[in-house]
C-alpha positions as CSV (number, residue, x, y, z in Angstrom):
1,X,52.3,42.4,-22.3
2,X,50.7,39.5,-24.6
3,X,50.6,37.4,-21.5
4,X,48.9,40.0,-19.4
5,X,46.5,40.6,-21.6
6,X,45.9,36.3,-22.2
7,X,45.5,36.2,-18.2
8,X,43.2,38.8,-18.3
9,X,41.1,37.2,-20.8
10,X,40.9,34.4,-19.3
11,X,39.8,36.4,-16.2
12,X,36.9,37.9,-17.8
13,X,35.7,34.6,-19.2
14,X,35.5,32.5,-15.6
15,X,34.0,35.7,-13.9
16,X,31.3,35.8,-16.7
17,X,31.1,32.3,-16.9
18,X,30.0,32.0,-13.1
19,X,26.4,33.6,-13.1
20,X,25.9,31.4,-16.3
21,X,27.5,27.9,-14.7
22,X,24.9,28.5,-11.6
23,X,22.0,29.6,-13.6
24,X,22.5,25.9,-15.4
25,X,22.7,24.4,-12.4
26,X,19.9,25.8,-10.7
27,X,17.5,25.3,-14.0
28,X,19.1,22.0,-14.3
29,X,16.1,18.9,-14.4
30,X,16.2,16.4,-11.5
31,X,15.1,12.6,-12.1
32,X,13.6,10.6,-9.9
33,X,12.5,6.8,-10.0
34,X,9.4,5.6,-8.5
35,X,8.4,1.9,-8.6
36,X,5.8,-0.3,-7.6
37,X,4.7,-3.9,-9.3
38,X,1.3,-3.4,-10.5
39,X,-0.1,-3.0,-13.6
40,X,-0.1,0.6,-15.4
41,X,-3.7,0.0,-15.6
42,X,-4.3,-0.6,-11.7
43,X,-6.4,2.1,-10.6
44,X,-3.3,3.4,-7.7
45,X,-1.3,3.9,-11.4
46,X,-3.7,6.1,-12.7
47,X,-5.4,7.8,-9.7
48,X,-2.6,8.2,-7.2
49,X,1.3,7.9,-8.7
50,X,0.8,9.6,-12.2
51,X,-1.3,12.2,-10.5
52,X,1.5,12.5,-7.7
53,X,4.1,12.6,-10.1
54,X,2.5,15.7,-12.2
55,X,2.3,17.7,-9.4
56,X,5.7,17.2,-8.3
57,X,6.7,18.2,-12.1
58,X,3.9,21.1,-11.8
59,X,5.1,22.7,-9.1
60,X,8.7,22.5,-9.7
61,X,8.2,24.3,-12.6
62,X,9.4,20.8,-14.5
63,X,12.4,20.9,-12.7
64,X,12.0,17.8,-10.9
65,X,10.5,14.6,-13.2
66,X,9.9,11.4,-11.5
67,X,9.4,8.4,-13.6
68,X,7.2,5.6,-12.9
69,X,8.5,1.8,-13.4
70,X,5.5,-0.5,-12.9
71,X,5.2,-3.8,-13.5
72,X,7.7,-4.8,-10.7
73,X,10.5,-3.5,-13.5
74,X,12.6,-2.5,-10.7
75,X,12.1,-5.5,-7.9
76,X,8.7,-7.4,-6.9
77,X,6.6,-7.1,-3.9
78,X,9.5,-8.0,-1.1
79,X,12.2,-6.8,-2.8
80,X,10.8,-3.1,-3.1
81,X,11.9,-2.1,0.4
82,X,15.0,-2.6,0.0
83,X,15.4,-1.1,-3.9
84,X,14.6,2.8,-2.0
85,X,17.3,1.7,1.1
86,X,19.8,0.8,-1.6
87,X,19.4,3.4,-3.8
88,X,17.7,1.2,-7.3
89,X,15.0,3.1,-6.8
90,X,14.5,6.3,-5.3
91,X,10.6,6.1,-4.4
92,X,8.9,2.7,-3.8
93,X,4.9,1.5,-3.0
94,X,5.4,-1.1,-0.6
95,X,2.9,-3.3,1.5
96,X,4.5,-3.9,5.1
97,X,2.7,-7.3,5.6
98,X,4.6,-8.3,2.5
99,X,7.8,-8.7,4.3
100,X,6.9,-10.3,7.4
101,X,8.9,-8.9,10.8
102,X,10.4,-6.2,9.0
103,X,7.6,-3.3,10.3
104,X,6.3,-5.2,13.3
105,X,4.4,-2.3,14.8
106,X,2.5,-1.8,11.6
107,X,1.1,-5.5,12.2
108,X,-1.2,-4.3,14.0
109,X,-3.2,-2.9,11.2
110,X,-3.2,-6.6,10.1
111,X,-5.8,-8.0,12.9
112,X,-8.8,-8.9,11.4
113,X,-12.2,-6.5,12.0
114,X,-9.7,-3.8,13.4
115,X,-11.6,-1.3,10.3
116,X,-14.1,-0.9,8.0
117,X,-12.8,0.7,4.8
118,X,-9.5,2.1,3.5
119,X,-10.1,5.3,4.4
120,X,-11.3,4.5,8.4
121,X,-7.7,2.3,8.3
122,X,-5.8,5.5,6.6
123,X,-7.1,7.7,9.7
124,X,-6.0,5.0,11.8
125,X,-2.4,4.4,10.3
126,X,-2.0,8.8,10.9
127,X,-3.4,8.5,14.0
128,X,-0.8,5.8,15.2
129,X,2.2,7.2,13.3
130,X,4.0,9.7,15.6
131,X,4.2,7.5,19.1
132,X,4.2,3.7,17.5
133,X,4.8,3.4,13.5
134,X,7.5,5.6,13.4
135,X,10.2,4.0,14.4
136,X,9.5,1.1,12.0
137,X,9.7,3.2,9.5
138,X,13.2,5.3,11.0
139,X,15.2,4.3,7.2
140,X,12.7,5.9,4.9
141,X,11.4,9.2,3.7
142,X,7.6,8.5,3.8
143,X,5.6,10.1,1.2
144,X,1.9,8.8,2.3
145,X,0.5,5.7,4.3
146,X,-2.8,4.4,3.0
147,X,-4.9,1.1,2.9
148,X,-6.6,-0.8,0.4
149,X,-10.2,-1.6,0.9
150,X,-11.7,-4.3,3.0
151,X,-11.1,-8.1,1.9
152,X,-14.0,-10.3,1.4
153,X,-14.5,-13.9,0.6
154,X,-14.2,-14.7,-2.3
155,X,-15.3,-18.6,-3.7
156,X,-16.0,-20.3,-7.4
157,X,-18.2,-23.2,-6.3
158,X,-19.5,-22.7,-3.0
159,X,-21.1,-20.3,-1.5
160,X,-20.0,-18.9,2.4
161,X,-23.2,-18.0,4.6
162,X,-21.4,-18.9,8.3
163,X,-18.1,-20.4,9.1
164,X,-18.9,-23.7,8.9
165,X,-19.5,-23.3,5.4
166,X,-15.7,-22.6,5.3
167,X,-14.2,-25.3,6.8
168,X,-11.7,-27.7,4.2
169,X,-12.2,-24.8,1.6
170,X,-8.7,-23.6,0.0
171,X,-8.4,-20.2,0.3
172,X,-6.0,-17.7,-1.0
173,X,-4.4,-15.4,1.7
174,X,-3.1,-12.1,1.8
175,X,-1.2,-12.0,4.8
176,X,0.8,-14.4,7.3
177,X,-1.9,-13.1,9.6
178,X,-4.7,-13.6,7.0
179,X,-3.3,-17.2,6.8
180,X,-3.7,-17.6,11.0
181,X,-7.1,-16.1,10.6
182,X,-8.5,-18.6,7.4
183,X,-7.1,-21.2,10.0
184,X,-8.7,-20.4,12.7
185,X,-12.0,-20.2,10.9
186,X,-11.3,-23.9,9.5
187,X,-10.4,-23.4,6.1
188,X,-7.1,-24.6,4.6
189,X,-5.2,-21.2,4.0
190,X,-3.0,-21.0,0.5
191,X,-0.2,-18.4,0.3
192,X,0.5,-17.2,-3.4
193,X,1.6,-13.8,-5.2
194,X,-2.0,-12.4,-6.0
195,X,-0.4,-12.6,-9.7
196,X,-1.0,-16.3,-9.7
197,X,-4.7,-15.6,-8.7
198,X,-6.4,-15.9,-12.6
199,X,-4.5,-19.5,-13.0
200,X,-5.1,-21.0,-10.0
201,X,-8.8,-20.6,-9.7
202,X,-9.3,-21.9,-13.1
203,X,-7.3,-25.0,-12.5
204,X,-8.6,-25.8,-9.1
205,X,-5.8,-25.0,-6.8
206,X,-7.6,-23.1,-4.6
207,X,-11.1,-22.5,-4.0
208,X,-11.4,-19.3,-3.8
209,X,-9.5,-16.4,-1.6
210,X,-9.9,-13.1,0.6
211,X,-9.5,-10.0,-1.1
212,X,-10.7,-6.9,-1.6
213,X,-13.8,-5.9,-4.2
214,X,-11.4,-4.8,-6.6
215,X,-9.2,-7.8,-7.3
216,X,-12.5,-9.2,-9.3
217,X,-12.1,-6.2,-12.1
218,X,-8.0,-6.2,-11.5
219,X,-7.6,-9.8,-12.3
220,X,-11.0,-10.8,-14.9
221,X,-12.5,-12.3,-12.4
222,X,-16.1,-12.2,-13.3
223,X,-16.8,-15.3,-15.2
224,X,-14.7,-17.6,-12.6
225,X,-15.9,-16.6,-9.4
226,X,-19.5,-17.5,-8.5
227,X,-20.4,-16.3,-5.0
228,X,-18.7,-13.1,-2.3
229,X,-19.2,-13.5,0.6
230,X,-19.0,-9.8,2.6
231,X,-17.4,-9.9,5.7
232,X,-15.1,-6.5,5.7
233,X,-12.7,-8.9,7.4
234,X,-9.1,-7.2,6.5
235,X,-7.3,-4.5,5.1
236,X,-3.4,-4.4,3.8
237,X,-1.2,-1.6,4.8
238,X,0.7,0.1,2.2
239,X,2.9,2.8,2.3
240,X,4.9,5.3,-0.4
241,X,8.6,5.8,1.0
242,X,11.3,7.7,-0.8
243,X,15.1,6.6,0.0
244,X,16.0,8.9,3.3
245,X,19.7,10.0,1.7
246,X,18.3,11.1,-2.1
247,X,15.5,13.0,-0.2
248,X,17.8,15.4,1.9
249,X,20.2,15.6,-1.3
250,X,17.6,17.3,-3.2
251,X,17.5,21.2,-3.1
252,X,14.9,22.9,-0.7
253,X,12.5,24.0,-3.9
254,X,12.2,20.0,-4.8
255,X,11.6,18.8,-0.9
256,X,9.1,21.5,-0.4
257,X,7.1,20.1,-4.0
258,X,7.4,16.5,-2.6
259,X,6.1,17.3,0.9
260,X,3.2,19.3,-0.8
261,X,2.1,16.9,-3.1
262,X,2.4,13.9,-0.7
263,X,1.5,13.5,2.4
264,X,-1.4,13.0,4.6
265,X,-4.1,14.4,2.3
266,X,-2.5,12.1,-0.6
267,X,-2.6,9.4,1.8
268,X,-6.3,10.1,2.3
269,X,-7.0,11.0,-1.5
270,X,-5.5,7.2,-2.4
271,X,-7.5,5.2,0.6
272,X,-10.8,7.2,-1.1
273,X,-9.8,5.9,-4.7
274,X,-9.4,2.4,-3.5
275,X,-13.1,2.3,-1.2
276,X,-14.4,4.0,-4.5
277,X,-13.3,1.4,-7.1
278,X,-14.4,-1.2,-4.9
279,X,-18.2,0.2,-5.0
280,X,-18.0,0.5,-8.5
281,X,-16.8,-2.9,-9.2
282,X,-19.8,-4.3,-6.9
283,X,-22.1,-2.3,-8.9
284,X,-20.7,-3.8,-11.6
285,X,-20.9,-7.5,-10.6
286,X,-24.5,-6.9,-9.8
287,X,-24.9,-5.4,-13.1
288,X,-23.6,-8.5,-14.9
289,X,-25.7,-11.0,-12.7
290,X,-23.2,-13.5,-12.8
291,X,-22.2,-13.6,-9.2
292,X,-23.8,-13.8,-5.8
293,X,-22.9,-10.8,-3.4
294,X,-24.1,-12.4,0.7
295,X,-24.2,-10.1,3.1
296,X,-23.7,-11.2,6.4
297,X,-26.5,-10.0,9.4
298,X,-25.0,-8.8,12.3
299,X,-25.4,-12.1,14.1
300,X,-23.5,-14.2,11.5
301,X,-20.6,-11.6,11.1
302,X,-20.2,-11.3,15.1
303,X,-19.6,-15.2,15.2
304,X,-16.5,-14.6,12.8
305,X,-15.3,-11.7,15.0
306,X,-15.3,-13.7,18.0
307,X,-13.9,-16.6,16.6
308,X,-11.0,-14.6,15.4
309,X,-11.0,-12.1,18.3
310,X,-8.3,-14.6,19.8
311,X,-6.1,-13.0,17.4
312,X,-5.0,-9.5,19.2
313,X,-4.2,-11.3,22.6
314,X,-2.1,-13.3,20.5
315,X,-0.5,-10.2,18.7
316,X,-0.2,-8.5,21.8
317,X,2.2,-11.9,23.7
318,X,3.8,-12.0,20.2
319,X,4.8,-8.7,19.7
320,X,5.6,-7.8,23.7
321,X,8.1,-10.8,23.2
322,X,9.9,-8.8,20.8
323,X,9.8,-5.6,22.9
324,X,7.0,-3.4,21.7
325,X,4.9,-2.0,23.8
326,X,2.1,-3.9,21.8
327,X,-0.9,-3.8,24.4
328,X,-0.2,-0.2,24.2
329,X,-0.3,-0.3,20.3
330,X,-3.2,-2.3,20.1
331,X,-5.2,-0.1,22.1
332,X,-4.1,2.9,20.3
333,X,-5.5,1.3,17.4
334,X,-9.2,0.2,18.8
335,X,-9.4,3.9,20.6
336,X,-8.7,5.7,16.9
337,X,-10.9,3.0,15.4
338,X,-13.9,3.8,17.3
339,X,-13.4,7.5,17.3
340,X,-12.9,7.6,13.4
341,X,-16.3,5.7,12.6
């Protein structure tokens, strides 16, 4: 009799355990890592992760936390792709041109003069996804696709009016593609981590270097360089992608959060936040009087788009040569260019 009535304690204590056991579960908090290697203080930390983060958090109810590691804490630049595929981190800000060959459809976004702002190359990037970037991107989860804003020239002594004025100048590049395009215009192209940018302006490694508005506030920029030269000739990819596995482990209530805060409309809110910090910061040189803005007519600009128009036949012979239908691609890209002016 003592026995039946220990097994039948026991009884009542799993069955009324089991309602309790799931309710844990369900209410249980999910963690999720997101890195990238800027600065907290880079305006994509404040305007476009944190604000992501808190409306994955928001929605779930706080049942679903993600925590930011900037600073590169979790792998630099090149070594972010791979952190989401291998599981160090599940959700990653990479830059596709950082890790030349590995998304060689999204190359094409790298051509010189294909855009005019982040938010024209966003549209672009959407409009191209489906039938050409996809594929590249077959591994990941993607969260949003954005752009930064347009690249300009950049120099400390010398001041850029036409490409002549170029030619011998060390320039900092982006891009591999950057680098064939500095070439091409006759100045002597200088790859470096954009961390290295401060140092080696001040001790004369390079001259000066192509980057957006933006890097001039991001890096203290405005007591070394001297004259900007705008020529909208670039813009940089970049893309948020979640690790594809830790995405489709997550219960339906977290996806649906994620897909709702991301996306699209993310995408676009972060290209705005980019071509809005770099019109600030020009204000703000112009404010301080301390360096030259040039703008470009029409004439002088065309002569650097047809010296570097040679570019996209090259592209296309390149990337047809690895089997993409590149021509295809490339025209893709002009068509959604013009048509998103």
């Amino acid at each position: 009799m003592k026995r039946l009535f220990l097994w039948l304690l026991v009884f009542s204590f799993v069955i009324c355990s089991v309602p309790f056991l799931a309710h844990q579960a369900r209410c249980e908090t999910i963690q999720l890592k997101m890195a990238h290697f800027m600065s907290p203080m880079h305006i994509q930390h404040r305007k476009s992760f944190v604000p992501f983060s808190k409306k994955v958090e928001e929605l779930t109810g706080g049942r679903v936390k993600i925590k930011i590691y900037p600073g590169g804490a979790l792998g630099g630049p090149k070594q972010l792709p791979d952190a989401v595929t291998s599981g160090i981190t599940d959700i990653a800000f990479i830059i596709p041109s950082y890790t030349t060959g590995r998304f060689p459809h999204m190359s094409v976004m790298d051509l010189p003069f294909m855009v005019h702002s982040a938010l024209h190359a966003t549209k672009v990037i959407y409009d191209l996804y489906d039938d050409y970037l996809a594929e590249g991107f077959k591994d990941y989860k993607v969260l949003w696709f954005y752009s930064c804003g347009t690249g300009q020239l950049h120099s400390v002594n010398k001041p850029i009016y036409e490409i002549s004025d170029l030619h011998g100048m060390k320039m900092r590049a982006p891009s591999a593609y950057m680098s064939k395009a500095l070439k091409l215009l006759g100045a002597n192209p200088v790859g470096m981590p954009i961390s290295k940018l401060t140092i080696s302006l001040e001790k004369g490694v390079i001259d000066g270097m192509l980057t957006p508005y933006s890097a001039v506030k991001d890096f203290r920029l405005f007591d070394l360089v001297k004259y900007i030269t705008e020529v909208k000739m670039y813009v940089s990819s970049m893309a948020v992608v979640m690790n594809k596995q830790k995405f489709a482990s997550l219960p339906d209530f977290a996806k649906k959060a994620i897909d709702q805060a991301a996306g699209k409309q993310w995408g676009l809110h972060a290209a705005r936040v980019y071509d809005q910090e770099d019109q600030e910061v020009a204000q703000e040189i112009k404010r301080r009087g301390k360096i030259t803005i040039i703008k470009l007519s029409d004439a002088k600009r065309q002569e650097f788009m047809q010296k570097l128009k040679v570019m996209q036949s090259d592209w296309v012979s390149e990337m047809s040569g690895k089997g993409l239908p590149a021509k295809k691609i490339l025209n893709a890209a002009l068509k959604s260019a013009r048509e998103n002016e």
